[in-house]
C-alpha positions in Angstrom: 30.3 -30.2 -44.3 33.2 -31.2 -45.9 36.9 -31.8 -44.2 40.2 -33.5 -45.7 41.5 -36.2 -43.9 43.0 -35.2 -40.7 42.0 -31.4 -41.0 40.1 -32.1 -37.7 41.6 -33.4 -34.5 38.3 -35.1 -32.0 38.6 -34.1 -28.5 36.1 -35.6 -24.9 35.9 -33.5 -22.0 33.9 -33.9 -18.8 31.2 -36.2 -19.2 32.9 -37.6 -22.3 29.4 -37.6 -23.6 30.3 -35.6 -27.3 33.1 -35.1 -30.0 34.2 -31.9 -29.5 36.1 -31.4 -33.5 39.3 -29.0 -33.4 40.8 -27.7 -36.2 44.5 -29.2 -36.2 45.9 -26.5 -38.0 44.7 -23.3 -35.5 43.0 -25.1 -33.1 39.2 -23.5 -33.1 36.6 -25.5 -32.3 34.6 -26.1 -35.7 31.7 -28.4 -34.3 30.7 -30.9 -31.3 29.2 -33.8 -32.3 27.4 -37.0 -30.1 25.3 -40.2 -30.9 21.9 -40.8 -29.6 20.1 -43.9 -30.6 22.4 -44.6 -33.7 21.6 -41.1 -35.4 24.7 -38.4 -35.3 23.6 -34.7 -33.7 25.9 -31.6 -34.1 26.2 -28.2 -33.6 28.5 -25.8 -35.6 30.7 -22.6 -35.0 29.4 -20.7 -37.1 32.0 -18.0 -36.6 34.3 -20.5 -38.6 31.6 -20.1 -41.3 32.1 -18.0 -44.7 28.6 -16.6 -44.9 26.0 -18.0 -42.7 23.2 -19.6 -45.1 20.9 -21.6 -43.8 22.3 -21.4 -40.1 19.7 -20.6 -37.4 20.0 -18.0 -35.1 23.2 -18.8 -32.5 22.3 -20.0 -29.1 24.4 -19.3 -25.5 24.7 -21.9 -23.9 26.4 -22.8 -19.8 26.6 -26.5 -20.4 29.3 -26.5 -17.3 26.0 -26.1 -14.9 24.3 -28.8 -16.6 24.5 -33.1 -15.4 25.5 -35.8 -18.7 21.3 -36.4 -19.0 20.7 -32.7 -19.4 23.1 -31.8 -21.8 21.9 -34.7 -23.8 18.2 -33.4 -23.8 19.2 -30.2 -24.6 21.4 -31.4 -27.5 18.2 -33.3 -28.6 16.3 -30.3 -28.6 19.1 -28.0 -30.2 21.5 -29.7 -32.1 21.2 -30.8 -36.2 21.4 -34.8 -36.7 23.4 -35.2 -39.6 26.4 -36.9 -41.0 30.0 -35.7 -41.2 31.3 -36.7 -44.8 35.2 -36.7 -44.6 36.7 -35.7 -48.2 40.1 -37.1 -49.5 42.3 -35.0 -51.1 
């Protein structure tokens, strides 16, 4: 993915455990992001998507009934590691 500098606003909530990345233009959440043993894991709206290529099958989550440690396992089971490449201009 590819975003011009400052397109995205980061945001932590509750267990300030992940990057939640806001659009700071109309303020939909594109992507979470968190670090787990010096690799980068994501997941993306793909509602913000044109055309869905190569995106898996979307997956409901309740992460408000889960502790820090289980979100974390279940990101490491769900989420992409990847990198974010920010593009100037």
């Amino acid at each position: 993915m590819y975003f011009r500098q400052g397109a995205l606003r980061r945001y932590r909530q509750g267990s300030n455990t992940a990057d939640f990345l806001i659009c700071s233009q109309c303020g939909v959440l594109v992507a979470v992001t968190f670090e787990h043993d010096s690799r980068l894991f994501g997941a993306v709206n793909i509602g913000c998507l044109n055309g869905r290529t190569g995106i898996g099958h979307p997956v409901a989550t309740s992460p408000q009934v889960l502790s820090p440690g289980e979100k974390v396992s279940r990101w490491l089971q769900l989420w992409v590691p990847d990198e974010l490449v920010a593009a100037d201009g």
